[in-house]
N, C-alpha and C positions, 0 to 999 in steps of 0.2 A: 713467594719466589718469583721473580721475575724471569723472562727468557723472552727468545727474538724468534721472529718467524715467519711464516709469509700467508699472504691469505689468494685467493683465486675468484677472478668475479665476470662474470660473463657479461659480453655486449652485443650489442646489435648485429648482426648477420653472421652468428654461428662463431667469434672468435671470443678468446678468454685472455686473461694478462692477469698475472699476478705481480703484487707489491708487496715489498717489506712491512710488517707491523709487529709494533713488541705486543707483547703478550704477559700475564702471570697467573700462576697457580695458587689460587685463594683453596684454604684447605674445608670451607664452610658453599662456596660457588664454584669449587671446580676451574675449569680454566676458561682464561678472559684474555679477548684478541682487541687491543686499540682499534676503536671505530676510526673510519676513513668517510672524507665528506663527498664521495660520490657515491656511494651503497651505503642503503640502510640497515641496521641491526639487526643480524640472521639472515642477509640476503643475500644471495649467488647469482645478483644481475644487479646491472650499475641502475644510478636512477634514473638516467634517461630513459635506458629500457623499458625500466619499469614503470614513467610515466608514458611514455608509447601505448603501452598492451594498455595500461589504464583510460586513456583517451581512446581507443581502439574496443577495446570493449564497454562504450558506453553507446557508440556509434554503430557498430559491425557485429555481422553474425560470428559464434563460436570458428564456423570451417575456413571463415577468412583469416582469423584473426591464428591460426592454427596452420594454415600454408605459408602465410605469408612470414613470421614469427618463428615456426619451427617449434614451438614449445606445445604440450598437451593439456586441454582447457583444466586439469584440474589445476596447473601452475599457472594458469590464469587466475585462479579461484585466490590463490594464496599472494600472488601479487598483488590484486585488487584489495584484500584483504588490509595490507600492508601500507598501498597505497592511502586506504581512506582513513586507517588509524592513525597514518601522518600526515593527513592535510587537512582531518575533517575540523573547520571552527570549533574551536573551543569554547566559545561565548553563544553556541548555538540554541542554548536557553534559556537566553535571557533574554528578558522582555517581550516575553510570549502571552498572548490576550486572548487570542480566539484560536482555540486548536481543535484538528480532528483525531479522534483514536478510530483507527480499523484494522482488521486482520485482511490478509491476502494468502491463500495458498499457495505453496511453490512444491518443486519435486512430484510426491505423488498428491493427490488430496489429503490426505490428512497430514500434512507437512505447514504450518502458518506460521507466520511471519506477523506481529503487533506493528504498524507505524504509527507515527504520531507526524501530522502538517501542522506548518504552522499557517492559519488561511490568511493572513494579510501577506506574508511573503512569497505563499504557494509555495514550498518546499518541504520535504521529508526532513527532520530535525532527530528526529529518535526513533529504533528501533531495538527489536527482542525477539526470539525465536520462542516460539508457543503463544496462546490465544488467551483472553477469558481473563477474568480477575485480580487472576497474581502475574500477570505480563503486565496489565497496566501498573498495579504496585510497583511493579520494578521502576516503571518510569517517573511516579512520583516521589520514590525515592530516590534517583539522579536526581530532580529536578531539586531538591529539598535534601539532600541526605545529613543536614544537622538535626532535621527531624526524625529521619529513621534511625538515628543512634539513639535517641529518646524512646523507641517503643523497639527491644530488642528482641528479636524473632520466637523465643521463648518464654515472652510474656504469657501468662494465664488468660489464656481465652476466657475463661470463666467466669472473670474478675467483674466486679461491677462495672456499669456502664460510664465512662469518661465522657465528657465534651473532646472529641477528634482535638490534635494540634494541628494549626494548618501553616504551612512552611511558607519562609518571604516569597520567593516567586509564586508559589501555588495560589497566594490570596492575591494576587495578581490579576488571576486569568480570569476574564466574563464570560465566555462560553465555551463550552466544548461539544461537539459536534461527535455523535455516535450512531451507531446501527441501534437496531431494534430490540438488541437481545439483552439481559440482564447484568451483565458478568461485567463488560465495562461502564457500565452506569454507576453500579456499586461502587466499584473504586472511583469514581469522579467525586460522588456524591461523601465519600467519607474523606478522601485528600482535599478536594476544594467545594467545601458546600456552598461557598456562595456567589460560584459558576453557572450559568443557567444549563440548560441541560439542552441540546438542540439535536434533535432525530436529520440526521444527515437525506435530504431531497436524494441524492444518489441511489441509497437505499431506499427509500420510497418507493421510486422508479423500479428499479432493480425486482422488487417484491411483486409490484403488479406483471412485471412480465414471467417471474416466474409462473403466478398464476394464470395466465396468457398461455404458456407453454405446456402448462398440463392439462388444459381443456383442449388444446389443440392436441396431444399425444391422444388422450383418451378416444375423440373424435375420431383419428388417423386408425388407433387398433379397431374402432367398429369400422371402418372402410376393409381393414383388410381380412375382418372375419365375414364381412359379405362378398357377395356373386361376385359385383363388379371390381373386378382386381385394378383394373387400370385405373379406378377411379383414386382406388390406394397411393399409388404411381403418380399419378399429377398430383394430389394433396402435398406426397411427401417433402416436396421442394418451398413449401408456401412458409417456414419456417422462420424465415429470414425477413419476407416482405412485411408477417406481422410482428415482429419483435426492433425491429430498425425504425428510425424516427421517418414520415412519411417523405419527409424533404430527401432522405439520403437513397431512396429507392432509384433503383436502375427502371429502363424502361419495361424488362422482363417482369420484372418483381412490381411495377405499377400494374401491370395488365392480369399480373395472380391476382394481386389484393382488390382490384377491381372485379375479377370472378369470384373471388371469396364473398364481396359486398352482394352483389346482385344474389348469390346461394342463402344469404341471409343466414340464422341458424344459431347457434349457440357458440360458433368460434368470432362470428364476426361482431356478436355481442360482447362478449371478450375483447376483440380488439376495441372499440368503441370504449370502455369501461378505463383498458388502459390506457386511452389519450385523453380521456376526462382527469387521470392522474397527472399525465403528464401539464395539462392544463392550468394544475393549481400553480406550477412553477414557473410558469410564463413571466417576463418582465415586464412590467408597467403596471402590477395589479398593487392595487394599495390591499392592506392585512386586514381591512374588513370585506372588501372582495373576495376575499383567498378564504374566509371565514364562513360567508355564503356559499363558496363552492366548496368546500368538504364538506359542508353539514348538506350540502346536494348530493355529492358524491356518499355521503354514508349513506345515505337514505337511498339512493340506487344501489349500492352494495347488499344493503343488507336484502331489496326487496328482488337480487340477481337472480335468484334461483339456480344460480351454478357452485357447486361448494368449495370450490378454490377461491372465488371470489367473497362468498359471506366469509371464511375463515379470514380472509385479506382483510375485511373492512374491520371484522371483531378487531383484527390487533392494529390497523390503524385510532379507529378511536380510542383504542386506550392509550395512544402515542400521540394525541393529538395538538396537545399544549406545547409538544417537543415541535413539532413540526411547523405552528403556527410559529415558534417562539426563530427558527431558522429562517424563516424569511423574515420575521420582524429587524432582526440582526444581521439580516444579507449573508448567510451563507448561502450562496451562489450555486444553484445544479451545475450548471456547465462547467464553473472551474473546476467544482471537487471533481468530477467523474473525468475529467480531462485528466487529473491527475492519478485517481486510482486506474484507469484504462493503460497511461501509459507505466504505472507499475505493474498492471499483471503480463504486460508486453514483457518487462525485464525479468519480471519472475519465471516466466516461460523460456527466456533466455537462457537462466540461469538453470535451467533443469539437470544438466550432468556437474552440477559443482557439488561435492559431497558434504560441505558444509553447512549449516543455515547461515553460519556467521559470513562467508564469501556469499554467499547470495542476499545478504544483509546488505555487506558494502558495498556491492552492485546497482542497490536502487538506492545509498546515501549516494556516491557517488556521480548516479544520474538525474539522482533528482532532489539532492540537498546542497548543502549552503557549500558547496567545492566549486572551486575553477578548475577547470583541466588545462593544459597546458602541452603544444608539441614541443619536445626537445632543444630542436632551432629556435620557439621562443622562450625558453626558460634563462638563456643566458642572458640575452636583454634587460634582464628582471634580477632575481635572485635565486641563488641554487634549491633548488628542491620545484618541485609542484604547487607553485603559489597562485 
C-alpha cells in the first residue's frame, strides 16, 4: 500500500525543514519512507551536518564539538557510525601484504577493540570489538568469506585433521605483524600459513618498559616503607624521565634521570637494559647486527638478576625469529607506534560513546582509508563525503 508523507531532518544551527516523501506499507517490512539525497537512511540530520560533526570529531575534543553543535556526544557516536559505513572504501582489502593485528582498549580496560593496519599504507583497514582468536577469524573471513562458507561454524571440531583452505587475498599476504601473545598468532598461522610471522618492535618496546616500571614501583614501595619519606617524594616523579625516549626528556626530567644515574642501583640498571632494547631497533643496523645484539642482550637478561627482567628475556627468546624476521622485512618501530599512539589518543576520546561499533568508526575514520570533507567543499566535488 502506498501513501504520502513527510519526513523532518535537522540542520546546522538548531533549525529543521521538512519535505514531502511518499512512502508504503510492506506487510513483511513494515513502513518504508523514499530516501532523499541530502540525508542518509535513518538519519534526523542532513549530510552536511553530519559530515561536519564527522570531520569535527576526528579533530576536536567531545565538549567542543558539543557547544559548538548542540547535539550530545552519544549522537556523535551514531553519526560517526553512520558516517564511516558510508564512506568507508570498499576495496579496502585488497591488495593487502604486510599487515599488523592488535587489540587496543577503550571505555574501561577490559573494553578492546582488534585493528588490523595495513604497513605499506599506514592505515587502519579493519576492525572488531573483542580480542584474541576468534576477533582475528572474523577478519579473515571478510577478507576471504568464500572461504568461510566452506568451513561452516558447526563443523565437527573433532573431525580429522584437513590441510587449512587458504582464501585469494589471504595467500596474498607476506607478513603479518603481532604482539607477543598466542591467540592472534593461531589465526594468522591457520588462515595464511605462509605469511611470515613478524613480533611487532612496538611491543618489544612496550614490554621492556613495562618491566622498567615494576622494578621502579617495587623500588619506590621500599622508599616509602623506610625513615626517609621525602626520599619516597622526590623518586615518585622520576616515572616519566625513565620510561620516555632520552631525546624527548624536558630539562627537569634530564636532571631526575641524571640523579637516578649517579644512585646507581637496580632501577637505573633497568633503565640501561631498556635502551639496549631499544637499541636493536635503531636504523642503519644490517640483521646480522641486530643478531649480535639480542643474542648480547639475552645473555644480559638472563644474567639481570632482576625478575621482571629474566621473565622479559625468557619470552623474548622464544620470540626471537619473529622479531628478527620484523626488521629483516622493515616493519618499522616508529611508524607502527606512531600509529598505535595515535589510536589509543581516539580510543581515549571515544570513552563516553556506549558503543564499541562508534568507537570503531572513530579510529576508521581517523586513521583509515576516508577523506573527510567540510560541507562548503563537498559541493565542489560530489554529494555525500567523498
Amino acid at each position: 500500500m502506498t501513501r504520502s508523507g513527510a519526513i523532518s531532518i535537522s540542520a546546522s544551527g538548531g533549525s529543521r525543514f521538512t519535505a514531502a516523501a511518499a512512502g508504503l506499507w510492506c506487510p513483511q517490512h513494515g513502513a518504508r519512507t523514499e530516501g532523499v539525497p541530502f540525508a542518509r537512511p535513518g538519519s534526523e540530520f542532513t549530510r552536511d551536518f553530519e559530515c561536519l560533526v564527522a570531520w569535527l570529531a576526528t579533530r576536536t575534543d567531545k565538549t567542543t564539538i558539543k557547544a559548538m553543535l548542540r547535539i550530545d556526544w552519544d549522537t556523535v557516536g551514531r553519526i560517526v557510525k553512520r558516517v564511516c559505513d558510508d564512506e568507508l572504501d570498499p576495496g579496502r582489502l585488497d591488495g593487502l601484504f604486510d599487515i599488523g593485528i592488535d587489540e587496543v582498549s577503550w571505555k574501561r580496560q577490559h573494553n578492546y577493540l582488534t585493528l588490523v593496519a595495513d604497513h605499506l599504507r599506514g592505515k587502519i583497514v579493519w576492525g572488531t570489538d573483542g580480542a584474541g582468536e576468534k576477533a582475528a577469524d572474523r577478519f579473515f573471513e571478510e577478507l576471504d568469506p568464500e572461504i568461510a562458507a566452506l568451513s561452516p561454524p558447526d563443523a565437527d571440531p573433532g573431525g580429522e585433521d584437513r590441510e587449512p583452505t587458504v582464501g585469494e587475498r589471504a595467500a596474498k599476504l607476506r607478513a603479518i605483524s603481532l604482539d607477543m601473545g598466542h591467540g592472534y598468532a593461531a589465526s594468522a598461522r591457520k588462515h595464511a600459513p605462509q605469511a611470515v610471522i613478524c613480533i611487532d618492535p612496538y611491543h618489544v618496546v612496550q614490554l621492556a618498559n613495562q618491566a622498567l616500571d615494576e622494578v621502579r614501583r617495587t623500588y619506590w614501595n621500599e622508599l616509602r616503607g623506610s625513615s626517609d619519606k621525602q626520599a619516597a617524594k622526590r623518586f615518585k616523579d622520576a616515572r616519566w624521565c625513565l620510561l620516555k625516549k632520552p631525546e624527548r626528556l624536558n630539562d627537569q626530567q634530564t636532571a631526575t634521570l641524571a640523579r637516578i644515574r649517579a644512585a646507581g642501583g637496580e632501577v637505573w640498571r633497568s633503565y640501561q637494559l631498556k635502551e639496549a632494547v631499544r637499541g636493536i631497533f635503531q636504523p642503519g643496523l644490517s640483521i646480522e647486527d641486530v643478531e649480535v645484539l639480542i643474542d648480547r642482550l639475552l645473555s644480559r637478561l638472563a644474567r639481570s638478576r632482576l625478575q621482571p627482567f629474566i621473565r622479559y628475556g625468557k619470552t623474548l627468546r622464544k620470540h626471537r625469529d619473529g622479531i628478527l624476521a620484523a626488521i629483516r622485512l622493515g616493519i618499522n618501530q616508529g611508524r607502527t607506534e606512531a600509529l598505535n599512539n595515535k589510536v589509543r589518543l581516539i580510543t581515549r576520546r571515544a570513552y563516553g560513546f556506549h558503543s564499541a561499533k562508534a568507537a570503531l568508526a572513530l579510529v576508521l575514520l581517523t586513521c583509515g582509508p576516508i577523506t573527510l570533507h567540510l560541507p562548503h567543499e563537498l559541493h565542489a566535488l560530489t554529494p555525500g563525503c567523498h
